[in-house]
C-alpha positions as CSV (number, residue, x, y, z in Angstrom):
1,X,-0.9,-4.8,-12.5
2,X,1.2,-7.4,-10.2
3,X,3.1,-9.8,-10.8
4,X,2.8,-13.0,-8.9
5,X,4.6,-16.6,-8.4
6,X,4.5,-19.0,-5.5
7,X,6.5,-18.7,-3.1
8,X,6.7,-23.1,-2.7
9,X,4.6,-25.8,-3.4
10,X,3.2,-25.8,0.8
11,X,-0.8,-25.7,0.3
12,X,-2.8,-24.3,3.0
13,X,-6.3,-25.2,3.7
14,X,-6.8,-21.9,5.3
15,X,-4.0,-20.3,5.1
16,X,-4.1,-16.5,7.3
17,X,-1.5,-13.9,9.2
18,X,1.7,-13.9,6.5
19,X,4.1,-12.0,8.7
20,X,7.7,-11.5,7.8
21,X,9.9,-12.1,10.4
22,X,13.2,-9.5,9.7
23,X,15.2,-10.7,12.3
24,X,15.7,-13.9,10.5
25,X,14.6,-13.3,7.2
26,X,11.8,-16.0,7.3
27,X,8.2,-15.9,6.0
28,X,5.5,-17.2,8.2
29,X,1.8,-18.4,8.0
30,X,-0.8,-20.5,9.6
31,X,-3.1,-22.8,8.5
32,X,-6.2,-22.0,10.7
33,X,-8.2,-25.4,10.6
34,X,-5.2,-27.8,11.0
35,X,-4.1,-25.7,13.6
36,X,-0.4,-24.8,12.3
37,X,1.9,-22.3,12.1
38,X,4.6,-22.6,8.8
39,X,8.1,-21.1,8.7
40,X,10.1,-20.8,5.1
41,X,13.5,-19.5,5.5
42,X,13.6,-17.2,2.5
43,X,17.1,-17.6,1.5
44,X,17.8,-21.4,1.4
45,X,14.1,-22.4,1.2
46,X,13.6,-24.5,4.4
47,X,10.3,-25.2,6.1
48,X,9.5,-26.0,9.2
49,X,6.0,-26.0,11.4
50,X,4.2,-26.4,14.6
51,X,1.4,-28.0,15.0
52,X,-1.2,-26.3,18.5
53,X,-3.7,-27.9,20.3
54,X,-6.7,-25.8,18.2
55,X,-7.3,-23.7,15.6
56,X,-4.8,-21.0,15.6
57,X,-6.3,-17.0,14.8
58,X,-3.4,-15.1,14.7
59,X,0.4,-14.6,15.4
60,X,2.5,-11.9,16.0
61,X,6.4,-11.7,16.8
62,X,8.0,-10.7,20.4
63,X,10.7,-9.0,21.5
64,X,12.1,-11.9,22.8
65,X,12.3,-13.6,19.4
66,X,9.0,-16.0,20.1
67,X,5.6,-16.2,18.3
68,X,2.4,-14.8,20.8
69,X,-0.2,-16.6,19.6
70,X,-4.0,-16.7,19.4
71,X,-5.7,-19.9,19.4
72,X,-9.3,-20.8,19.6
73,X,-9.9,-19.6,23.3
74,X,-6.2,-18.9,24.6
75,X,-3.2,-16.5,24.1
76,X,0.7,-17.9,24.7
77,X,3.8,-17.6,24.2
78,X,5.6,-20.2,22.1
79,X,9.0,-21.0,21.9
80,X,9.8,-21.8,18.4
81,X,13.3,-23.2,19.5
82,X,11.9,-25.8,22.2
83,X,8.3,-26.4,21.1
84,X,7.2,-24.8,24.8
85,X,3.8,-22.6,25.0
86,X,3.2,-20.7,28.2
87,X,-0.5,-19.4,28.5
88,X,-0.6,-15.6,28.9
89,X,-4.9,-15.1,28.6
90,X,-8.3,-16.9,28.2
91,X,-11.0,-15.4,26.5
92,X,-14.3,-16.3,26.0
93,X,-13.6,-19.7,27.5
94,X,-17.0,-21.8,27.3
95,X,-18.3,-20.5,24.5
96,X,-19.0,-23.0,21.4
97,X,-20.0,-20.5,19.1
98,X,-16.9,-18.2,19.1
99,X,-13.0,-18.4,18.3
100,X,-10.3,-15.9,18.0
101,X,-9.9,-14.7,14.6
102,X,-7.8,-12.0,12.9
103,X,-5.1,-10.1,15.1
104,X,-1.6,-8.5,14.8
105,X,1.1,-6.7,17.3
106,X,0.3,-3.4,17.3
107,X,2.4,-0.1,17.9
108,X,1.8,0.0,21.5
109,X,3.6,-3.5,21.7
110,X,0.0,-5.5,22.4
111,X,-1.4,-8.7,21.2
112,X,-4.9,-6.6,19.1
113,X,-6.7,-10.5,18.6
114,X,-10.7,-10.4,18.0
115,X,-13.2,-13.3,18.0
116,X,-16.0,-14.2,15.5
117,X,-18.8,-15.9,15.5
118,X,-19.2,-19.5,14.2
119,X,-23.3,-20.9,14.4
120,X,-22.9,-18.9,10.5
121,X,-27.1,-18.4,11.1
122,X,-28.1,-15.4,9.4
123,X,-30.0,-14.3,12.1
124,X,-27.0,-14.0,14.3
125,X,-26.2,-11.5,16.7
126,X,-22.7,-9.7,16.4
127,X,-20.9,-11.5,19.1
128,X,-17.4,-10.3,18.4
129,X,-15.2,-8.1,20.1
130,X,-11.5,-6.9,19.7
131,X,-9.4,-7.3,22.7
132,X,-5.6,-6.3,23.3
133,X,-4.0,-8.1,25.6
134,X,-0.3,-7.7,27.3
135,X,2.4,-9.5,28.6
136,X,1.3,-9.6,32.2
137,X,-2.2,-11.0,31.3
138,X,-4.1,-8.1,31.1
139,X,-7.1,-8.8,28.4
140,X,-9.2,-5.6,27.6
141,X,-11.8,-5.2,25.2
142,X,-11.6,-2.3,22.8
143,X,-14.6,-3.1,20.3
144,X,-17.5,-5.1,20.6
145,X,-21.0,-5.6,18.5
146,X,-18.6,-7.2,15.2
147,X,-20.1,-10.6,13.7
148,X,-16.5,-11.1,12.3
149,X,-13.1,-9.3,13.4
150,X,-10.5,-8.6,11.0
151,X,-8.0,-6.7,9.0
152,X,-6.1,-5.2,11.8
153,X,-3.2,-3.0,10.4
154,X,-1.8,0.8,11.6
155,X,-0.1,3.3,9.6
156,X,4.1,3.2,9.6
157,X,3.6,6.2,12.3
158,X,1.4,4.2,14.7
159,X,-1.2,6.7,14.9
160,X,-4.0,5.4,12.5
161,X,-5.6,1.7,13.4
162,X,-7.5,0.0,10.6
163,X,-10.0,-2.2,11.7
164,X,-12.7,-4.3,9.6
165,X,-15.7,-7.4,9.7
166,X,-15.5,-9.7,7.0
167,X,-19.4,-10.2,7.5
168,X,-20.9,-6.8,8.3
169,X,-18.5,-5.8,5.1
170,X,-17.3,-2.3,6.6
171,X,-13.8,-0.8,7.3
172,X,-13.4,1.2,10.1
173,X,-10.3,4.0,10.7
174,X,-9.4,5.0,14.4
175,X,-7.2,7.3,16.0
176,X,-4.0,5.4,18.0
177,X,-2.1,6.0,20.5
178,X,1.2,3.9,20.3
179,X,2.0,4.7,23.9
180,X,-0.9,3.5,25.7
181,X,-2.8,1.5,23.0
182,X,-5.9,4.1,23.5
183,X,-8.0,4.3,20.4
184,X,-10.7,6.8,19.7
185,X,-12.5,9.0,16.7
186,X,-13.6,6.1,15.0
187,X,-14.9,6.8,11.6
188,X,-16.1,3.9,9.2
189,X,-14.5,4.7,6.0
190,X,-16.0,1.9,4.3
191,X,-19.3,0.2,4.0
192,X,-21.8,-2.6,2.7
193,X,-18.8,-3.5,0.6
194,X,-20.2,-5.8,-2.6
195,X,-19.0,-9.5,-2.5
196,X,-18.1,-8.6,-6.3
197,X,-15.7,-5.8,-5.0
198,X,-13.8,-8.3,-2.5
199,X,-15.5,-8.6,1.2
200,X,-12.8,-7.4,3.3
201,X,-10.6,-9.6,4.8
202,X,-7.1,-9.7,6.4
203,X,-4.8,-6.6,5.7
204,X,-1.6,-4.5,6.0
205,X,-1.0,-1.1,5.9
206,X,1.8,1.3,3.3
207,X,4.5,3.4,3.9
208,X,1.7,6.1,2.2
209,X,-0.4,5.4,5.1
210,X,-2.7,3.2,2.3
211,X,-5.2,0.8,3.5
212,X,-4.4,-2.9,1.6
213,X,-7.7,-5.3,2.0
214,X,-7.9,-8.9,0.9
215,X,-10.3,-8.7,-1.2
216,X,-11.9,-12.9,-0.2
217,X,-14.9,-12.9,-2.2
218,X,-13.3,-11.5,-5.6
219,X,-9.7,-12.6,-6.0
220,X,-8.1,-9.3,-5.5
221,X,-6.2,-6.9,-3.1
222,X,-7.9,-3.2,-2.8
223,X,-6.2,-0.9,-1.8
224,X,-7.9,2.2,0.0
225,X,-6.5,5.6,1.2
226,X,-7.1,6.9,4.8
227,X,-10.6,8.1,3.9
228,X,-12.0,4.9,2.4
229,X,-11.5,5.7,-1.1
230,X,-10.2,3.2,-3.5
231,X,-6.8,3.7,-4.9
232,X,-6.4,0.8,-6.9
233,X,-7.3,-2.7,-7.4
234,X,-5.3,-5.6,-8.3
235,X,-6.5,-9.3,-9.3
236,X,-4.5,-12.1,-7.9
237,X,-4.2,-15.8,-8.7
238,X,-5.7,-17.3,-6.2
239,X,-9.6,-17.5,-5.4
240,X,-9.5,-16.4,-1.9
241,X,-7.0,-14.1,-1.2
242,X,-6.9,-13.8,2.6
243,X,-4.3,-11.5,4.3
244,X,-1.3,-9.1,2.7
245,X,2.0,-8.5,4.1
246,X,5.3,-6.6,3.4
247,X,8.6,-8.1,3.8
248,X,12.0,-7.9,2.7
249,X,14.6,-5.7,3.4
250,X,13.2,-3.0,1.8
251,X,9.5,-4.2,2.3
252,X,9.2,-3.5,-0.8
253,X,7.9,-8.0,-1.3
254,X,4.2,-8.8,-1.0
255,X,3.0,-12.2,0.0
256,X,-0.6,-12.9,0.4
257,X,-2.1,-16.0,2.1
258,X,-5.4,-17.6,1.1
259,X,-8.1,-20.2,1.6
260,X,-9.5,-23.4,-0.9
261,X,-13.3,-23.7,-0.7
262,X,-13.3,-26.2,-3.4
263,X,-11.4,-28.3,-5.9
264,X,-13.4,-26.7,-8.4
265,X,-11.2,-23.4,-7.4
266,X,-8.3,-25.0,-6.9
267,X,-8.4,-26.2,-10.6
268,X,-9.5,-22.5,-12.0
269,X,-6.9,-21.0,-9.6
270,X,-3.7,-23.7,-9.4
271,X,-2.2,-21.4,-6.8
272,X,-5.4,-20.8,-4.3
273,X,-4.2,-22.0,-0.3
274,X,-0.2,-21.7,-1.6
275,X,1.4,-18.6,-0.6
276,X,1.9,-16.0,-3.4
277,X,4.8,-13.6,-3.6
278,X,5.7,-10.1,-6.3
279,X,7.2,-7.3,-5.8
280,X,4.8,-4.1,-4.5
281,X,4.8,-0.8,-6.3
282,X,5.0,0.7,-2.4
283,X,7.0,-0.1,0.7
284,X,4.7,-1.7,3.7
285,X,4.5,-0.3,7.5
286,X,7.1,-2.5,9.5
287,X,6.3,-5.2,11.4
288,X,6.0,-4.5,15.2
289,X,6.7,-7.0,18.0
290,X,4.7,-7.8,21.3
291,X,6.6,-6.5,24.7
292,X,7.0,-10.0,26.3
């Protein structure tokens, strides 16, 4: 069992990517739909946020100390000091019926970002692919055929890649290479996941090499081992739960981010779209940052 309490009183309407910035002992998050990105300094309790021209995916720290960002059809570099983006990539520019979604920093010091679809037909074809992209503006594609990219996360040695789709409901495990960002042996660990055992979602990865999956459809966090096997499951106070992370100096504190459907879950779960914090019975992977 976990404990949990909120972290403020900030409520996200679709609240994705915590990410723990160590460097300045801050805790960051984005609110997808109103296109923001939220900073709380842990220690005094300031906030602070940036508002982007569209919805944002994803986030990731730099070397440099800025954020790379994914928004709808775009990845920059913003300065969180002057307010300044630069534009690094465009993918899948034209397209009405695909954004960026889900994507973190990987080992190899890339931008891992993937796209999902958006008509929400059932008959849909799985338009989504995973793409890292670099520095210089290289975008590659690494996965394609995925109706709904997400919970990237790699094991605290940089060799294992999680990967998941929210709507197919599978988890897949690949074989990483941190120096070259080459991925290969893919084995789908996971599959046709209930929406009563938590749809996958966003993710993070444990010291133990553990798989931790936001479990969006069931208010919970599962948490898998390497082959796909569940280790444990914990329930959390808010309806949607929609990304782990690790932080602190021991990252040893998980927060988890999630999304409000409804008032009618916001009154059976006060805390759903505020960002929930308690301690973890396991230390998290560490964050990595994009070589900018």
């Amino acid at each position: 069992m976990l404990e949990f309490k909120p972290l403020n009183d900030v409520r996200c309407d679709l609240g994705e990517c915590p990410t723990y910035d160590d460097r300045l002992d801050t805790l960051l998050v984005e609110d997808i739909n109103n296109c923001i990105i939220h900073s709380f300094d842990l220690k005094s309790g300031a906030a602070q946020k940036w508002t982007f021209p569209s919805e944002v995916g994803a986030f990731g720290l730099t070397e440099s100390g800025k954020l790379v960002v994914g928004l709808r059809h775009e990845v920059v570099l913003f300065d969180r000091d002057t307010g300044e983006s630069k534009r690094i990539a465009e993918i899948e520019t034209g397209r009405t019926d695909t954004r960026l979604n889900d994507g973190k920093v990987g080992p190899d010091g890339g931008f891992w970002i993937g796209s999902m679809d958006l008509s929400g037909r059932p008959d849909a074809e799985p338009v989504g692919k995973l793409y890292r992209v670099t520095a210089d503006g290289r975008v590659e594609v690494k996965v394609e055929d995925i109706f709904t990219s997400n919970g990237l996360a790699w094991t605290p040695d940089g060799r294992t890649m999680f990967h998941s789709d929210s709507r197919g409901r599978w988890i897949d495990r690949w074989a990483f290479d941190p120096a070259t960002g080459a991925i290969s042996q893919r084995k789908r660990i996971r599959e046709n996941i209930a929406e009563e055992d938590g749809r996958p979602d966003g993710a993070a990865a444990d010291a133990e090499g553990c798989y931790w999956s936001a479990g969006v459809s069931a208010a919970c966090l599962n948490r898998y081992d390497a082959e796909g096997n569940l280790v444990a499951k914990y329930p959390v106070p808010v309806a949607s739960p929609t990304m782990p992370c690790f932080g602190g100096p021991d990252l040893k504190t998980l927060y988890v981010s999630s999304l409000q459907r409804s008032p009618e879950q916001v009154a059976k779960f006060p805390l759903t779209g505020i960002m929930i914090v308690g301690e973890s019975p396991v230390a998290g992977a560490a964050v990595t940052r994009f070589k900018d």
